[in-house]
C-alpha positions as CSV (number, residue, x, y, z in Angstrom):
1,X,107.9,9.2,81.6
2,X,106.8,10.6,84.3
3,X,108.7,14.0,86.2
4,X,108.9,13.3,89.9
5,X,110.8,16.0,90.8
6,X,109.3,18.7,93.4
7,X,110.5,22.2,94.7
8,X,110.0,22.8,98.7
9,X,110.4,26.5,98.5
10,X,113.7,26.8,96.6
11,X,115.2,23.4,97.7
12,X,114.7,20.8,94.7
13,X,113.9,17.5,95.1
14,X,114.4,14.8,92.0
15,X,111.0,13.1,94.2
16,X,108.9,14.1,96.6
17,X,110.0,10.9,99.3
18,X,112.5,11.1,101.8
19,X,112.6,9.5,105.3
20,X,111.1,10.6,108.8
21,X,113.7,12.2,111.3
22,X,114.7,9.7,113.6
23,X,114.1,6.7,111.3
24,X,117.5,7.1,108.9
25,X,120.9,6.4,109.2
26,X,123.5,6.0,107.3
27,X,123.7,2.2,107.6
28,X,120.3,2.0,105.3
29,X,122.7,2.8,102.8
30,X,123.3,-1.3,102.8
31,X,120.4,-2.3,101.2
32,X,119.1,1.3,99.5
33,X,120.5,3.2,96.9
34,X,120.4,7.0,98.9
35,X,120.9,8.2,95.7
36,X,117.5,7.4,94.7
37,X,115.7,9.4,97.9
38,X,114.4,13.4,97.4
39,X,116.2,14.5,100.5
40,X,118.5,12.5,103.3
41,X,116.6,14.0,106.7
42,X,119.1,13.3,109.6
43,X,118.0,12.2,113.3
44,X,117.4,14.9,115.7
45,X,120.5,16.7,117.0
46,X,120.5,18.6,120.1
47,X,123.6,21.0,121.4
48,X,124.2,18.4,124.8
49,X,124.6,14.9,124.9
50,X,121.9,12.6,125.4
51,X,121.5,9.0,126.6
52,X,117.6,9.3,125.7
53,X,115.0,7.7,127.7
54,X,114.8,4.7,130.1
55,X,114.3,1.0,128.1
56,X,111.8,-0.3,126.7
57,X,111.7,2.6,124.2
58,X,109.5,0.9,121.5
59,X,106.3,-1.2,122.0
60,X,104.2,-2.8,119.1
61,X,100.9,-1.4,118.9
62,X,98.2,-2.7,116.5
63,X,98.6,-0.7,113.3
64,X,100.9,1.2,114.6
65,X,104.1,1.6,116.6
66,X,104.8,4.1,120.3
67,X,108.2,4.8,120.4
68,X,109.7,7.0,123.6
69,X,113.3,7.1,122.5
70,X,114.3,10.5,123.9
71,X,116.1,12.0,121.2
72,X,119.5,10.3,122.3
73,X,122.3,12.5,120.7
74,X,126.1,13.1,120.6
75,X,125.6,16.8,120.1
76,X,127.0,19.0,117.6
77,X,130.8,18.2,117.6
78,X,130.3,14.9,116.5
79,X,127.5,15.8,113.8
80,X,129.5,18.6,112.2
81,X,133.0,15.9,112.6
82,X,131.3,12.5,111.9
83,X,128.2,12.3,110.1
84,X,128.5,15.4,107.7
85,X,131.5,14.1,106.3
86,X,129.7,11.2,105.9
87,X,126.1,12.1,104.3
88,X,128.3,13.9,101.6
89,X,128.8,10.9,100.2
90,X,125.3,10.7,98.5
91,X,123.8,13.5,96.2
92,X,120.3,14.1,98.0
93,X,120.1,17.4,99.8
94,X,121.0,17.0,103.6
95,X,118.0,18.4,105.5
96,X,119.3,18.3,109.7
97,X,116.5,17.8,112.4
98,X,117.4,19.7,115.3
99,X,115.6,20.3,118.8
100,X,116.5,22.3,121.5
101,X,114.3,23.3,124.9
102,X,114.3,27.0,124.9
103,X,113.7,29.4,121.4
104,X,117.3,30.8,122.4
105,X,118.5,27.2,122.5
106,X,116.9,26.6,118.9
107,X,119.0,29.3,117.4
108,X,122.1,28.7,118.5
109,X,121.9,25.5,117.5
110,X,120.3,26.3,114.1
111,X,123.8,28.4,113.9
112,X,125.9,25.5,114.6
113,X,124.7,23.4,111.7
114,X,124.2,26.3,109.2
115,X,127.6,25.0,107.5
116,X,127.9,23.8,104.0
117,X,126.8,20.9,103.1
118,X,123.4,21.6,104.9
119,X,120.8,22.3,102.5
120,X,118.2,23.0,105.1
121,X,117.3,23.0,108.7
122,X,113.9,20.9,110.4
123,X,113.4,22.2,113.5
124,X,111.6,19.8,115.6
125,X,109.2,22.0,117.4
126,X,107.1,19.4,118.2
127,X,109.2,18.2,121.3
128,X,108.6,19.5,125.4
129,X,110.3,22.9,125.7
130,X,111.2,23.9,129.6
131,X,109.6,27.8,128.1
132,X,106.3,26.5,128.4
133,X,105.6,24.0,131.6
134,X,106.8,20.8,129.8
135,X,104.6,21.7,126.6
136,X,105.2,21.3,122.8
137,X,106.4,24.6,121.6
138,X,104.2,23.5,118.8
139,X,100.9,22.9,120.7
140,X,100.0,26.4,120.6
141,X,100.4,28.9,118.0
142,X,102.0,31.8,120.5
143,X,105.0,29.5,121.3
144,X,105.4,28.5,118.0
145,X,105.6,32.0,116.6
146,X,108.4,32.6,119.2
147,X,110.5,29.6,118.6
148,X,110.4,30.3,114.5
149,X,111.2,33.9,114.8
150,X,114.0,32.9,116.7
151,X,115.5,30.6,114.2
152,X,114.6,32.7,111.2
153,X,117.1,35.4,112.9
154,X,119.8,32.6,113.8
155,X,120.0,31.1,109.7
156,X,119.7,31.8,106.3
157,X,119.1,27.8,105.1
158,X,115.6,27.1,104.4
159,X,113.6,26.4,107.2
160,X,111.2,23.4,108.1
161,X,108.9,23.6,110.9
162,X,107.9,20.1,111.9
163,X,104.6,20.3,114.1
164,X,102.7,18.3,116.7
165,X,99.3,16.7,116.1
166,X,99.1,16.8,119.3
167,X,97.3,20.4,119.4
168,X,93.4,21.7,119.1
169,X,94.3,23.4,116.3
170,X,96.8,22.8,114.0
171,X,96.0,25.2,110.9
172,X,96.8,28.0,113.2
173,X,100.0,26.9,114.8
174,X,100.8,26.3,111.2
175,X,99.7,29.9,110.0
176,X,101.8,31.3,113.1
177,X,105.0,29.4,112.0
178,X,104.5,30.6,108.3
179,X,104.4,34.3,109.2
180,X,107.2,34.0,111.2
181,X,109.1,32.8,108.3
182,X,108.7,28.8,108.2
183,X,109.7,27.8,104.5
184,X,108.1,24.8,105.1
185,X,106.0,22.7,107.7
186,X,106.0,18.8,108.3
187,X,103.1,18.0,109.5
188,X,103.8,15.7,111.5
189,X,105.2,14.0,114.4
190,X,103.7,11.4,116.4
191,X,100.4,11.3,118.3
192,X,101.3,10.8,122.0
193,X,99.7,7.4,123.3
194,X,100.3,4.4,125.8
195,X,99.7,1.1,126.4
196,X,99.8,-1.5,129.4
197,X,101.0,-5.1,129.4
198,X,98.4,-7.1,130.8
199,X,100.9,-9.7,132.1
200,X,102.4,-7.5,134.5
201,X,100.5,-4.6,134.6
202,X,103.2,-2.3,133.6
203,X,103.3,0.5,131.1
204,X,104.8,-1.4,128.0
205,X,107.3,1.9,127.8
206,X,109.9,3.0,130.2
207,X,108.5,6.4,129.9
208,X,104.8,5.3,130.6
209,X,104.0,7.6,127.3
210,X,105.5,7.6,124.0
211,X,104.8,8.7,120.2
212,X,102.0,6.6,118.3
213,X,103.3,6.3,114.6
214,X,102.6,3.6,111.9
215,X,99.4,3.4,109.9
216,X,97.1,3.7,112.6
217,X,97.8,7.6,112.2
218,X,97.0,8.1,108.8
219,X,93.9,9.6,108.6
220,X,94.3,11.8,111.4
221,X,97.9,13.2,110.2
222,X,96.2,13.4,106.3
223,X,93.3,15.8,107.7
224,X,95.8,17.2,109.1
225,X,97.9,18.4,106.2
226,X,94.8,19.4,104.5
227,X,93.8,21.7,107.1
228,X,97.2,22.8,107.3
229,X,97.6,23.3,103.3
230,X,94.6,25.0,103.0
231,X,95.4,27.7,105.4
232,X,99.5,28.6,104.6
233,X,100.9,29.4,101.1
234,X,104.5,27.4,102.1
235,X,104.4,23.8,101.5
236,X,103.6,21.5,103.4
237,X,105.2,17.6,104.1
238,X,103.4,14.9,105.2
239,X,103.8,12.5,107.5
240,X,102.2,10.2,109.2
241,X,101.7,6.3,108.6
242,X,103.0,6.4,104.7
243,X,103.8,2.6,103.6
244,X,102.6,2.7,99.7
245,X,102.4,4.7,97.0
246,X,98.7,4.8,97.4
247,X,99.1,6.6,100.7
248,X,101.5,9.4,99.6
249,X,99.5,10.0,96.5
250,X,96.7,10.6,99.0
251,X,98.9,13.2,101.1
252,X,99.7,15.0,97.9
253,X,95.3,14.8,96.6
254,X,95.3,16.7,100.3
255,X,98.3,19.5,99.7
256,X,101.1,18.0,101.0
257,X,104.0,18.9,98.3
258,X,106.3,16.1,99.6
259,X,106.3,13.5,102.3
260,X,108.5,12.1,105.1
261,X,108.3,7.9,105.7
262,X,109.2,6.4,109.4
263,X,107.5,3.1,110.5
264,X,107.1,1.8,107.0
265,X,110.9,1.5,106.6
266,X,111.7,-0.4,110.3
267,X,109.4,-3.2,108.2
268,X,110.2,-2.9,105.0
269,X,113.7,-1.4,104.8
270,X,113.4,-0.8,100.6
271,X,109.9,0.7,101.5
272,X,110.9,4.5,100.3
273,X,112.4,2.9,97.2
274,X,109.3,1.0,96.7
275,X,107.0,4.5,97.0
276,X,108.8,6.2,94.9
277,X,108.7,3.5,92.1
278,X,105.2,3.1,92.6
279,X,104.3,6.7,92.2
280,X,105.7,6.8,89.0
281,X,103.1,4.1,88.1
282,X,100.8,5.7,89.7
283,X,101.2,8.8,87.4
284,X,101.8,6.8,84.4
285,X,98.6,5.0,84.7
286,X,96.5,8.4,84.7
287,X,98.5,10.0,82.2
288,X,100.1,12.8,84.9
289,X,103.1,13.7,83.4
290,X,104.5,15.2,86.7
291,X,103.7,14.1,90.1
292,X,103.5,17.8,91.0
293,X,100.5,18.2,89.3
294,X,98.7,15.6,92.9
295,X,99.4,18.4,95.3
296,X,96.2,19.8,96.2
297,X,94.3,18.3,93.4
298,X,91.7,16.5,95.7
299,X,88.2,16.9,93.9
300,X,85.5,17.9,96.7
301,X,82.3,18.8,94.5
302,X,80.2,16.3,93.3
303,X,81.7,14.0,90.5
304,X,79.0,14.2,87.2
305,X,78.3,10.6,84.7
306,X,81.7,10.8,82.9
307,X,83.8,11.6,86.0
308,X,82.2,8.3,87.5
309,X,83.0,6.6,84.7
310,X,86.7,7.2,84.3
311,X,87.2,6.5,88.0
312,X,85.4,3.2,87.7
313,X,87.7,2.4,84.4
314,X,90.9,3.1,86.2
């Protein structure tokens, strides 16, 4: 039998799936067993209230979904009253997705939720900060380095950096979170995007812009993570148009220790259930006795007779 379990610095996870921030909510708990996820990864919380962004917030794209929901929230109060209480009720560690605008705004949130029953913190650097004109703190690696060393001073929980792809250089916003004192980096958030309906000639979002997710991503987001892993020594999450098995064991072949599914499960609401059982095959099938053993095992040099072979045989 295969071991699925992972480590993401000193958390442990019994599998390396568990669900995109913003994508999860307690109610999936209707037709999933939680039990059976790595890690329960809340949606974002931010210290105010938020109504988020003007309708339509989602709009079908081919291969892919843009999404401008605007990080709606009921702040703090009602997390730390309401839906902590709540997540207890399943064993998976409790990861909390948080996003402020400013790096003093991070921290004090990050303070807020450092409570038991929080096993670690995702700060969602990825989003517009006021700091920096509008810009990802994310986007570049200066801001990034600010933002981090601000929440490393504001919590001892482990901390998750979740990054943009929407940035020249990713590897080295990802280095700057790590020295900061990142524990981990999700790599990553949507790719910003828009699209027009031809019928009226109207952006298709209420925001004109939004977040391209879904499939479409994919191979951008898994370069990505292999730039990314290549460069830090924390690990790294992947995320970025995961529906299969197939697709997450191609994140880990790139360095990804773990990975984060979003789209897949609007479609398919059992899809996380479905990876995670299919990985196990997966490994079974190649004789991998733990599904570890995939992170950063991608093969780049030239594959001799008997390497063909096997791969043609399997």
């Amino acid at each position: 039998m295969t071991d699925l379990s992972v480590c993401i610095g000193d958390l442990a996870l019994a599998n390396p799936v568990m669900p995109a921030s913003g994508t999860f909510a307690e109610g999936l708990a209707q037709v999933v067993d939680l039990n059976r996820l790595g890690a329960l990864v809340t949606k974002t919380i931010t210290r105010e209230l938020r109504d988020g962004n003007a309708l339509p917030r989602v709009a079908e794209t081919h291969e892919g979904m843009l999404n401008a929901i605007g990080i709606p929230s009921k702040g703090v109060p009602y997390f730390l009253d309401h839906m902590l209480p709540e997540m207890a009720r399943w064993t998976p560690p409790l990861v909390v997705s948080i996003s402020a605008p400013t790096a003093e705004g991070f921290a004090e949130l990050a303070a807020s939720v450092s409570v038991t029953g929080v096993a670690a913190i995702e700060a969602n650097i990825s989003c517009p900060n006021i700091e920096e004109d509008g810009r990802a703190f994310a986007m570049r690696a200066v801001s990034t380095a600010g933002v981090v060393r601000a929440l490393r001073a504001a919590t001892r929980l482990p901390l998750w950096a979740k990054l943009t792809p929407n940035t020249g250089d990713i590897a080295e916003v990802a280095a700057a979170a790590e020295a900061e004192g990142a524990d981990a980096l999700v790599v990553a958030n949507t790719i910003l995007g828009m699209a027009i309906d031809l019928a009226t000639f109207r952006p298709k979002l209420g925001n004109v812009m939004g977040g391209l997710s879904g499939p479409a991503i994919k191979p951008i987001v898994l370069r990505q993570v292999y730039q990314c892993a290549r460069r830090v020594r924390v690990p790294v999450i992947g995320c970025g148009g995961i529906s299969t098995a197939e697709d997450a064991a191609e994140y880990m072949l790139a360095g990804a220790a773990a990975v984060q599914v979003g789209t897949a499960t609007f479609l398919h609401p059992t899809a996380m259930v479905a990876i995670i059982d299919g990985l196990a095959a997966f490994c079974t099938s190649r004789n991998i006795r733990r599904v570890a053993e995939l992170t950063g095992a991608m093969q780049r040099e030239e594959a001799d007779e008997a390497e063909v072979e096997w791969l043609m045989q399997s």
